[in-house]
N, C-alpha and C positions, 0 to 999 in steps of 0.2 A: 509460407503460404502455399499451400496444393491448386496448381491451375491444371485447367483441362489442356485438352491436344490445341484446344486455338488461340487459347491463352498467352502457349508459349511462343505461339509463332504471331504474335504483335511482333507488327514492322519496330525498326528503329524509328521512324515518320513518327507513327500511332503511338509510340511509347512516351516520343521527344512532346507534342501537341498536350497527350494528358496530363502530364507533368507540367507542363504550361498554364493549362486550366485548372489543375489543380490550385498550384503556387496564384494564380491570379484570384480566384472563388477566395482562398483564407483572406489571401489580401485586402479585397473589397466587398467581399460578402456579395455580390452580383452576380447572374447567372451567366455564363460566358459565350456569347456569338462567335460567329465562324471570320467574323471581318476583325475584331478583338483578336482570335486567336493567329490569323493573318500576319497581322499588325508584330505582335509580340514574340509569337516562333521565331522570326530572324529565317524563315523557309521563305524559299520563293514558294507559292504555292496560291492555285487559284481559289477563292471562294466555295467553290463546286467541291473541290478535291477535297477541302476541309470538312465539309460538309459531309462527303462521303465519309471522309475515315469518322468522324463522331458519331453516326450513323452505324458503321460498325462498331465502336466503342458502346454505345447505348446499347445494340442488340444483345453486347457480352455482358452486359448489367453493370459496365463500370462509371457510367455516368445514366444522369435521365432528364428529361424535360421537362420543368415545369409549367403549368397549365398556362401562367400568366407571361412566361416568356419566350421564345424564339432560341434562347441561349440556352445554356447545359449546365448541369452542375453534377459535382463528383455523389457517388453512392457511396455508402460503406465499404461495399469491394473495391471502388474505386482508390478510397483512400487507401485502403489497402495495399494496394500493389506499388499505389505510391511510397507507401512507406515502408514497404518489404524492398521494393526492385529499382526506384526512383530518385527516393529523398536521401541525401548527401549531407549526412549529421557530421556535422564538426564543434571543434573544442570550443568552448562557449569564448569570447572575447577576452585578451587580458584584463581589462579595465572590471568587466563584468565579475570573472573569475575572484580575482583580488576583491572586490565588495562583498562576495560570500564568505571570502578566506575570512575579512575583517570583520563582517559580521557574527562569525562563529567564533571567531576568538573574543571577543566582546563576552560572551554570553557566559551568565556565571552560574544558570538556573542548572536542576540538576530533575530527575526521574521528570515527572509530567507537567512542571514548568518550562523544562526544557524543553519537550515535547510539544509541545503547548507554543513555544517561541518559535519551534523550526518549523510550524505549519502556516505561521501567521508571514514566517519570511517565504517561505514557496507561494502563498499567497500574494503577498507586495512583487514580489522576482516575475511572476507571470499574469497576474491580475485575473486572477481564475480561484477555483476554490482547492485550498492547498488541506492534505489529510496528511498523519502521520498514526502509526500507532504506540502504546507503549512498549517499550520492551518487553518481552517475555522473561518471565524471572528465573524459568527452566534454566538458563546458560548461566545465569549472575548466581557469585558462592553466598553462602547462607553465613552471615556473621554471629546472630544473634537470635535466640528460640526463648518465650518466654509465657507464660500462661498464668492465665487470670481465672478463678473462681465464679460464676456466675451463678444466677437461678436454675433450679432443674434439671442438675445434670449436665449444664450448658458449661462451655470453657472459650473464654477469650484465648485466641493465638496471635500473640505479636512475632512476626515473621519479619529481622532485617536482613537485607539481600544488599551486598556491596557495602558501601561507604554510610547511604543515604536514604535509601528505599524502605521504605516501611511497608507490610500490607496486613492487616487483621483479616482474620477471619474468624466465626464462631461454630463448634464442635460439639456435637450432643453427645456423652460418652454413657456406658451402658451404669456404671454407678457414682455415686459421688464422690469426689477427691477430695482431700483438706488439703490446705494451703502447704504445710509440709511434702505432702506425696506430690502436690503440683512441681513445687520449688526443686524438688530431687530428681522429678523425671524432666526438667529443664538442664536443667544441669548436668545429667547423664547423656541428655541429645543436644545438650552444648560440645561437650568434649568429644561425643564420637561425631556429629556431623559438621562441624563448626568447618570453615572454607573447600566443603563440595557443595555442588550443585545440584537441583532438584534431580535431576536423574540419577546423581551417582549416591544424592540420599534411599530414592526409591528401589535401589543397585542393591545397598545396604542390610534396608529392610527389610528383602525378600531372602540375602543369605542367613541375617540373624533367624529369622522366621522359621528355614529350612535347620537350623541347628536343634538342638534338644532341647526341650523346655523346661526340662530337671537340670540344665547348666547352669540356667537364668536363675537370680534373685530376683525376690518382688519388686523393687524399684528398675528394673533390666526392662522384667514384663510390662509393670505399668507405662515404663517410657516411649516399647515399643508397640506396645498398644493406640497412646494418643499419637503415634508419628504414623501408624497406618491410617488414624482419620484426617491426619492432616495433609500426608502427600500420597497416602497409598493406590488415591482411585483417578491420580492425575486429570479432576476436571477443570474446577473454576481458573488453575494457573494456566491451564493451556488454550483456553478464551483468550482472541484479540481483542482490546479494547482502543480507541482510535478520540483525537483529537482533530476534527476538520474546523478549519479557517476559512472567512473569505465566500461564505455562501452566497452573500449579497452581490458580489461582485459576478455573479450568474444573473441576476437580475436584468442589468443592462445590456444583455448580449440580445440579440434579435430572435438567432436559433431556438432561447427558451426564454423570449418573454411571455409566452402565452400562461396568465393567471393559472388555470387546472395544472401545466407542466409541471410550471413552478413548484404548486403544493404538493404534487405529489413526490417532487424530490426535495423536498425539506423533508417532507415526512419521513421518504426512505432514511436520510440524514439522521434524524431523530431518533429512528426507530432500532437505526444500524440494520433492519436485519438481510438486506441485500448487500451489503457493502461488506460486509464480516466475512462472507464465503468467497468473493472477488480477492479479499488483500489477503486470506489463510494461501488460494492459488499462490499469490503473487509472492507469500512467504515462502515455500516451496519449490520457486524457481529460480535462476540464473540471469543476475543481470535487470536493464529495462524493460518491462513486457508494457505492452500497447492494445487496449481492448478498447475498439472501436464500433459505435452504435452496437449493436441484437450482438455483436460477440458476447458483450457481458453478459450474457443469457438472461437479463433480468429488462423487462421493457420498460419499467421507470426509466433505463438509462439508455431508450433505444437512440436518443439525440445527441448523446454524451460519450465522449472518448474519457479514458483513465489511463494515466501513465503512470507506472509506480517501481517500485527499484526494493529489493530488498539491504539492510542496514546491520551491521555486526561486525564480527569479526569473519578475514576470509575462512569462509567455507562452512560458515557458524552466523546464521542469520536470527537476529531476536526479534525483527520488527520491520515494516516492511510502510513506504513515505511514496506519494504521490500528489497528483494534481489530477482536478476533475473540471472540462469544464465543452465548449461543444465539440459534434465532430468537426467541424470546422476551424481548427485549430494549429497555432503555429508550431506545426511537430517540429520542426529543423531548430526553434529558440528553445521550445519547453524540454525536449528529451535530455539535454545537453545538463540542464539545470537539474531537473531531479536526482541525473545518475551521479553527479557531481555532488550534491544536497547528500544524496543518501551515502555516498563515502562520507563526507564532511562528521558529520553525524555517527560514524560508526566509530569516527574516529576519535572523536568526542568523548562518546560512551566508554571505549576501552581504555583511554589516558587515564578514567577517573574510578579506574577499579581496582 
């Protein structure tokens, strides 16, 4: 978090109080008076004095008043600082712990069953709406390449990645193949690609490519020909695609029961298209990241916080699992759970490679 020059000179008093109204607001959802805050500091400290400091607190924009109350509740920058300078994440509960341990060892689903399961358990673990996304098939080695004849020029790709993974796709090529020149340019990009990875296929491609084309025999060519329509331009495999759980369990929160809210974050749901450039970030970073209200840069989610963790191998992330649900949220139980979730999960993924 970047604070200004007054920021940093919040008293110990001013820092101990917001933390206090903080942790009280998630608690009860009610805006928090100065006899409240009083009461709960564990300060000697007058009414007036409290007054003042939240007074100062409001003018730095870290809390504000609502119309219908007397008491205060945290802003986004409020929460903020709370959860930059404040909140004291520890290791989630043994008891806790061990139900995820046993939870994941239970589970037998594999590519987006599996995926599929651990969104539905982040959802039941926090009672908010739990996302994950698929692994990206970039890092998983290529077992199996195999090509199907269609109409028009067109050519089914069956693509397995790992153990289990399957993904098709279809390639318009510039003439048509028979079933022999399919079956021989498979089988020439079985043998030279068969366990690398998308990138050290696409590595591959560009060195044969750079070589002499009077080396190549016709089935070399043909091979490396459909292997440039099929990995050469690295798009549809480098698209996240995402399983969210638990939408419904946003319904009963207060912060978004307002009917319009609602739709319009199902729709985003639906739609993916705000959520996709949020968890690509979160792919690309280190650790838990915490996007609270207008951070997300996207105002369907100005009322909503997103904690998310990326999933892999260390230092080697395919995919990237969180939870969504208001700003108003148990950061100190849910942090703990994702970053725990998202190793669980990564750990998962590589046992069965």
């Amino acid at each position: 978090m970047t604070h200004d020059g007054r920021e940093d000179q919040l008293s110990e008093r001013a820092q101990h109080l917001l933390r206090v109204l903080v942790e009280s607001y998630i608690r009860d959802g009610q805006p928090v008076g100065s006899r409240s805050l009083s009461r709960e500091s564990g300060l000697q400290l007058s009414s007036a004095t409290i007054r003042n400091v939240m007074a100062d607190l409001e003018e730095l924009g870290f809390v504000a008043s609502p119309h219908t109350s007397a008491g205060r509740v945290p802003t986004d920058k409020g929460y903020r600082f709370f959860v930059d300078a404040l909140l004291q994440v520890r290791p989630l509960p043994a008891a806790a712990a061990e139900e995820i341990e046993r939870q994941f060892a239970a589970l037998r689903e594999s590519g987006k069953d599996l995926v599929s399961t651990v969104s539905e358990l982040l959802s039941s673990l926090t009672r908010l709406a739990g996302v994950v996304t698929l692994p990206r098939a970039t890092q998983a080695s290529i077992t199996q390449i195999e090509f199907v004849s269609l109409s028009e020029n067109r050519v089914l790709v069956v693509l397995v990645y790992g153990d289990s993974e399957v993904q098709n796709r279809i390639i318009q090529l510039e003439r048509y193949y028979s079933p022999d020149e399919l079956k021989r340019a498979a089988q020439f990009l079985n043998e030279h690609f068969r366990g690398r990875s998308l990138e050290q296929v696409r590595e591959e491609i560009l060195r044969q490519l750079s070589e002499t084309r009077a080396h190549m025999n016709q089935v070399m060519l043909d091979a490396i020909s459909m292997a440039q329509h099929v990995f050469g331009t690295g798009g549809q495999e480098g698209e996240l695609e995402y399983v969210i759980k638990g939408e419904t369990n946003l319904m009963s929160l207060a912060e978004l029961s307002s009917v319009e809210r609602l739709r319009r974050l199902f729709e985003a749901f639906s739609e993916k298209r705000d959520f996709l450039h949020l968890l690509d970030q979160s792919l690309r970073a280190e650790g838990v990241q915490i996007f609270i209200g207008h951070e997300s840069g996207y105002r369907v989610l100005d009322d909503c916080s997103v904690i998310t963790a990326p999933y892999g191998s260390p230092g080697s992330a395919v995919g990237v699992l969180g939870v969504i649900g208001p700003t108003r949220m148990a950061y100190e139980r849910v942090i703990p759970i994702v970053d725990m979730t998202a190793k669980l999960l990564g750990a998962a993924l590589n046992s069965r490679r």
